[in-house]
C-alpha positions as CSV (number, residue, x, y, z in Angstrom):
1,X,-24.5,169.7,176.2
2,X,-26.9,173.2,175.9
3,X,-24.9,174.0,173.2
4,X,-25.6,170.9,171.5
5,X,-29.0,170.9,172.9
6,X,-29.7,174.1,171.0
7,X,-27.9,173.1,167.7
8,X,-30.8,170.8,167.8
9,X,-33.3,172.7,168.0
10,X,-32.5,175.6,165.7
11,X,-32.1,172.9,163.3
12,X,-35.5,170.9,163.8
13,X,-37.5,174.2,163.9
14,X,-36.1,175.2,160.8
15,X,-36.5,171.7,158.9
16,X,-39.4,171.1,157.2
17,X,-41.2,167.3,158.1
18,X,-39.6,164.6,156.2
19,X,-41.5,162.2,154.8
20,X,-42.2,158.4,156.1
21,X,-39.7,156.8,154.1
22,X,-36.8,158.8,155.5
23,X,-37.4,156.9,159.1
24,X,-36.4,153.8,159.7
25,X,-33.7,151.2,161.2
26,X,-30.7,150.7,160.0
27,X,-27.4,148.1,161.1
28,X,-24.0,149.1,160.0
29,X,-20.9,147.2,161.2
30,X,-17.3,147.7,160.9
31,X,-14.0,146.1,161.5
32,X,-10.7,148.2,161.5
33,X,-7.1,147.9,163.4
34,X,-3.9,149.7,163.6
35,X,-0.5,148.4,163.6
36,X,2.8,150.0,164.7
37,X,5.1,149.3,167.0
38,X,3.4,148.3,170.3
39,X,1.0,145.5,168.4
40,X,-2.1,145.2,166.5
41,X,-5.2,146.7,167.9
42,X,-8.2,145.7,166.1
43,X,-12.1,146.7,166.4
44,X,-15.5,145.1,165.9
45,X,-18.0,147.9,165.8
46,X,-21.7,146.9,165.3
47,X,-24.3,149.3,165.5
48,X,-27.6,149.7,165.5
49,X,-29.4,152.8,164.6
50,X,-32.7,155.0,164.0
51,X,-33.1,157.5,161.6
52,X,-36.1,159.9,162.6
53,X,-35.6,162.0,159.4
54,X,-33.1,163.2,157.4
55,X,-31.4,165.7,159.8
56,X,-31.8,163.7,162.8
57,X,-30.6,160.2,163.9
58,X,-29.7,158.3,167.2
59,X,-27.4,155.0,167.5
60,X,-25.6,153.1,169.6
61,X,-23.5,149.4,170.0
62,X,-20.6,147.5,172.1
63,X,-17.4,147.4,170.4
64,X,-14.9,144.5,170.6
65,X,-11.6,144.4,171.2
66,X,-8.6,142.4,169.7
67,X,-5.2,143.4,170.9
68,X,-1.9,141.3,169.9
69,X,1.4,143.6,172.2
70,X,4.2,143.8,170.6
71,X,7.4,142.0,173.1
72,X,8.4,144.3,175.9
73,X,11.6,144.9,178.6
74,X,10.8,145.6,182.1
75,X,12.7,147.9,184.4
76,X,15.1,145.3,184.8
77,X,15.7,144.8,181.2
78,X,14.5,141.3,181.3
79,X,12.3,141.0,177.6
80,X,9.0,139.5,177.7
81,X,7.4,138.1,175.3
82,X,4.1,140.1,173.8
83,X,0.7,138.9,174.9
84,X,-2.9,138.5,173.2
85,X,-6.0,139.8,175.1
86,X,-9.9,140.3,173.8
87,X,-13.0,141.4,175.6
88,X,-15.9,143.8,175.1
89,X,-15.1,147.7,175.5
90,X,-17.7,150.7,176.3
91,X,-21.2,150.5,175.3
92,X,-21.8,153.8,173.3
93,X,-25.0,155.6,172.3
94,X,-25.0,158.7,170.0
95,X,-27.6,161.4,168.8
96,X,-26.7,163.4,165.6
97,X,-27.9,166.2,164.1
98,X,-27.1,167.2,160.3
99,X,-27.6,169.5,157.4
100,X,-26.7,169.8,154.1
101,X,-26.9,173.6,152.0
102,X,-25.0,174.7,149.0
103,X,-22.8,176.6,151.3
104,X,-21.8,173.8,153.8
105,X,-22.9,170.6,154.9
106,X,-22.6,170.2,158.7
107,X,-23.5,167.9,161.4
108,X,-23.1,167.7,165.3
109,X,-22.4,164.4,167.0
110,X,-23.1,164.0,170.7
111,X,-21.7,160.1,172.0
112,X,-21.7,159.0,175.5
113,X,-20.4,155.3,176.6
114,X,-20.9,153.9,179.5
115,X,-18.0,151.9,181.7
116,X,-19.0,148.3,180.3
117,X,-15.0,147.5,179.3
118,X,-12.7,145.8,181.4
119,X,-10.2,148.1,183.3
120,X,-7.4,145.8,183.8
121,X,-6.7,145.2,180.0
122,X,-7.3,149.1,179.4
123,X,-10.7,148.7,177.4
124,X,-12.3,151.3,179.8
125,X,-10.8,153.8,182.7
126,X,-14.4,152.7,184.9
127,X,-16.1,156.5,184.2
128,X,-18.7,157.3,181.9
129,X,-17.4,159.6,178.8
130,X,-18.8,162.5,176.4
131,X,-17.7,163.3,173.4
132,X,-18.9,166.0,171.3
133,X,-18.1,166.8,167.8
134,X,-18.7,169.4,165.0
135,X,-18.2,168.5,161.4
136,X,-17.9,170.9,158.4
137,X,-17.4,170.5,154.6
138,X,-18.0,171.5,151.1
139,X,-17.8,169.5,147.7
140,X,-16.1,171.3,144.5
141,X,-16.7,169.0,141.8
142,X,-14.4,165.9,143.0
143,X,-12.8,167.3,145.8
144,X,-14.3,167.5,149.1
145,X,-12.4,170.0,152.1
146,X,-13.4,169.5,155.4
147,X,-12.7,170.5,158.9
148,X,-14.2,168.8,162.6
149,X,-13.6,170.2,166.4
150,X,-14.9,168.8,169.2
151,X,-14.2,168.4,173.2
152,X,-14.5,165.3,175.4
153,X,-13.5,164.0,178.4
154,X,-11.4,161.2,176.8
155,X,-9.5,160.5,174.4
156,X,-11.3,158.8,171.6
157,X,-10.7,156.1,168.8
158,X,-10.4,157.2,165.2
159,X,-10.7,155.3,161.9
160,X,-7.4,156.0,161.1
161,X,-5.8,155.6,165.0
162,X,-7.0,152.7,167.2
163,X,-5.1,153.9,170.3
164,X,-2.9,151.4,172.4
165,X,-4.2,153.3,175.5
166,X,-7.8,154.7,176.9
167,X,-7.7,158.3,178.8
168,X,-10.1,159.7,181.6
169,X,-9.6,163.8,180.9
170,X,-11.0,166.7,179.2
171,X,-9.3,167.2,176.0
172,X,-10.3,168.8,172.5
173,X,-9.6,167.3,169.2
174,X,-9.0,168.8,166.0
175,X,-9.1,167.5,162.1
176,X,-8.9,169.2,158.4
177,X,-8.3,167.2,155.1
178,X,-9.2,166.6,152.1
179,X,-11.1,163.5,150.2
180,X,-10.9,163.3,146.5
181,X,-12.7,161.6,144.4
182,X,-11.0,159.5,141.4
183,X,-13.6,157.4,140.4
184,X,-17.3,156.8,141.4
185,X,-16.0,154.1,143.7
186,X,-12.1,155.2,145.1
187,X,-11.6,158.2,147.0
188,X,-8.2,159.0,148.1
189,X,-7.9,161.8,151.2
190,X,-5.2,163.2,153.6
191,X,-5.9,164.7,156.8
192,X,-3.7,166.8,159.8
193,X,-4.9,166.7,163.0
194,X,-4.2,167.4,167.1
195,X,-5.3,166.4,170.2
196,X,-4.4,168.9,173.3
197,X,-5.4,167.7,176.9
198,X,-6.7,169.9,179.6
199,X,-5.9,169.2,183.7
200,X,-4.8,165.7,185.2
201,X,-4.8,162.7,183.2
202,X,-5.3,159.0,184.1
203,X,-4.2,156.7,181.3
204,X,-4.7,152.6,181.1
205,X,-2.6,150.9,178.4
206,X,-4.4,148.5,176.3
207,X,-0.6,147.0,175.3
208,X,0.9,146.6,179.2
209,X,-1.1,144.2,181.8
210,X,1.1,144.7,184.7
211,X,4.3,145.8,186.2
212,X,6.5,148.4,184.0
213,X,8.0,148.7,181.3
214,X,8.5,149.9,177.5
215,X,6.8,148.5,174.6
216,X,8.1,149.1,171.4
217,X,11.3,150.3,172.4
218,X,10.0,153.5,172.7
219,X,9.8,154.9,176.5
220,X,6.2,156.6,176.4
221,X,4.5,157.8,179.4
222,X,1.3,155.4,179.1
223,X,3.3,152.6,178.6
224,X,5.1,152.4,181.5
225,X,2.8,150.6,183.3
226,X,-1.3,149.7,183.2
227,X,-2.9,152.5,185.2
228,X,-0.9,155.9,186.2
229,X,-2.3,159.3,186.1
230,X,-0.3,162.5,184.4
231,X,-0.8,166.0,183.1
232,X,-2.2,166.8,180.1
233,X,0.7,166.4,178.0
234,X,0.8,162.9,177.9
235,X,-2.4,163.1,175.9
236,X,-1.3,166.1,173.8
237,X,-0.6,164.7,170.1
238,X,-0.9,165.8,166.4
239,X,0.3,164.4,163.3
240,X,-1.5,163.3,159.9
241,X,-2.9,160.2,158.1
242,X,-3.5,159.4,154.3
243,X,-5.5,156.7,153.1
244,X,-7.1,154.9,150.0
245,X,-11.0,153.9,150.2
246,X,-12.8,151.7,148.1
247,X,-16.9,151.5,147.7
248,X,-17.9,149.0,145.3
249,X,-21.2,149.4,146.8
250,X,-22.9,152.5,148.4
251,X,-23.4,150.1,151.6
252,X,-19.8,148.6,151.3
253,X,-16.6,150.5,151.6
254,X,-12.6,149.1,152.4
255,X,-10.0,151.4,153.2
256,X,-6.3,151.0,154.0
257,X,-3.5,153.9,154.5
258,X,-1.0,155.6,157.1
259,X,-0.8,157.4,160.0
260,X,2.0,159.6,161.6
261,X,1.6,160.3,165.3
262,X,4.5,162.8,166.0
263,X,4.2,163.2,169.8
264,X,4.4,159.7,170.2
265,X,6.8,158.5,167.0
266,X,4.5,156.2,166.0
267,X,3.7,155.2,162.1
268,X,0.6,152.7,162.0
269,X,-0.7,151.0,159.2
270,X,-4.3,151.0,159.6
271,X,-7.7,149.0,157.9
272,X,-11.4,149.0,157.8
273,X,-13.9,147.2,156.5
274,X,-18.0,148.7,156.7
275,X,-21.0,147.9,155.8
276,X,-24.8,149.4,156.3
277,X,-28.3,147.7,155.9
278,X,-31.2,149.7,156.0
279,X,-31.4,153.8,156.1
């Protein structure tokens, strides 16, 4: 937090004022989902957000959940059928802080969310959560490296990874890729990344309501049952997604591709659909 803090201020005192027209409101919603083999989890993200300048902006929202489990087979080996569940998950509120130079464009994300999800179908683990990230990168002509770190005390959502679990733990997350540009409109990109955990665990599954058991076939420590706590390698992952975007409009952009989780075998086919109105 007084890192971030800091970031802030080094970066507004050496940011020159921005002029009126770079404030303003601004409403961007999205709607994405993965597939693999414990269901489909999808997302409704609205939010709503205020742009003080150029290098600084706040927002916030209340996503929406959609998950459709995949059958299961309880300790008995009876199967069950799979089972469809909605609700509201953590409200979330964000500051970010950016920069763009001809050496590297960079920007610091600081999100907290507040325990506004349902425990029992593993929308929320009932604490609040922090989540602090770093982004770097650099464009050569059509190609566009970058590289993101961060540290939080849970295990968060990605575009590309809509997890069938929610975690209460300090962990640190880790991405570098590559997007390239084809056209003015499709952008193709690749990305590796890990997540390591840090201390005791406690894990909810989004995909198992009670009881245990395995989902997918596959028998993985959060989903043999709703609620257990671990070590920190049940949250330890890394694998790598590609994917294909399309932006017919600067305030419009689809993308589909695939994602490799090694640590927990999974390959999920994931979507999303955006849109922004306003700055």
């Amino acid at each position: 937090m007084r890192l971030f803090c800091a970031t802030v201020l080094i970066l507004g005192l050496a940011m020159p004022t921005e002029a009126q027209e770079d404030r303003g409101w601004s409403f961007a919603g999205s709607l994405s989902g993965s597939a693999n083999s414990t269901g489909v989890v999808t997302k409704l993200d609205p939010v709503l957000g205020y742009s003080f300048n150029k290098h600084f902006s706040m927002y916030g929202g209340v996503p929406f959940y959609f998950v459709n489990s995949s059958s299961t087979t309880t300790s008995t080996g009876t199967p069950t059928s799979g089972e469809s569940t909605r609700g509201i998950g953590n409200t979330f509120a964000g500051l970010r802080a950016a920069i763009d130079t001809d050496a590297v464009n960079y920007s610091s994300n600081l999100e907290f969310t507040a325990p506004t999800g349902d425990e029992s179908k593993g929308f929320s683990t009932g604490n609040v959560t922090v989540d602090w990230t770093n982004h770097f990168s650099r464009t050569f002509s059509s190609l566009t490296p970058f590289v993101s770190a961060g540290i939080a005390n849970t295990v968060s959502d990605t575009a590309f990874f809509i997890r069938p679990f929610t975690s209460d733990g300090v962990v640190g997350h880790f991405e570098g890729g590559a997007m390239y540009d084809a056209t003015n409109t499709v952008r193709l990109a690749a990305s590796a990344y890990a997540v390591r955990g840090s201390g005791e665990q406690r894990l909810r599954s989004r995909v198992v309501r009670g009881g245990s058991g395995v989902s997918g076939g596959r028998d993985r420590v959060f989903e043999t049952g709703p609620d257990i706590i671990t070590q920190s390698d049940a949250v330890n992952d890394h694998g790598f997604s590609t994917w294909l975007s399309v932006s017919p409009k600067p305030q419009v952009n689809f993308h589909t591709g695939y994602s490799r989780s090694v640590n927990y075998d999974y390959n999920s086919v994931f979507f999303g659909i955006g849109f922004r109105i306003g700055q």
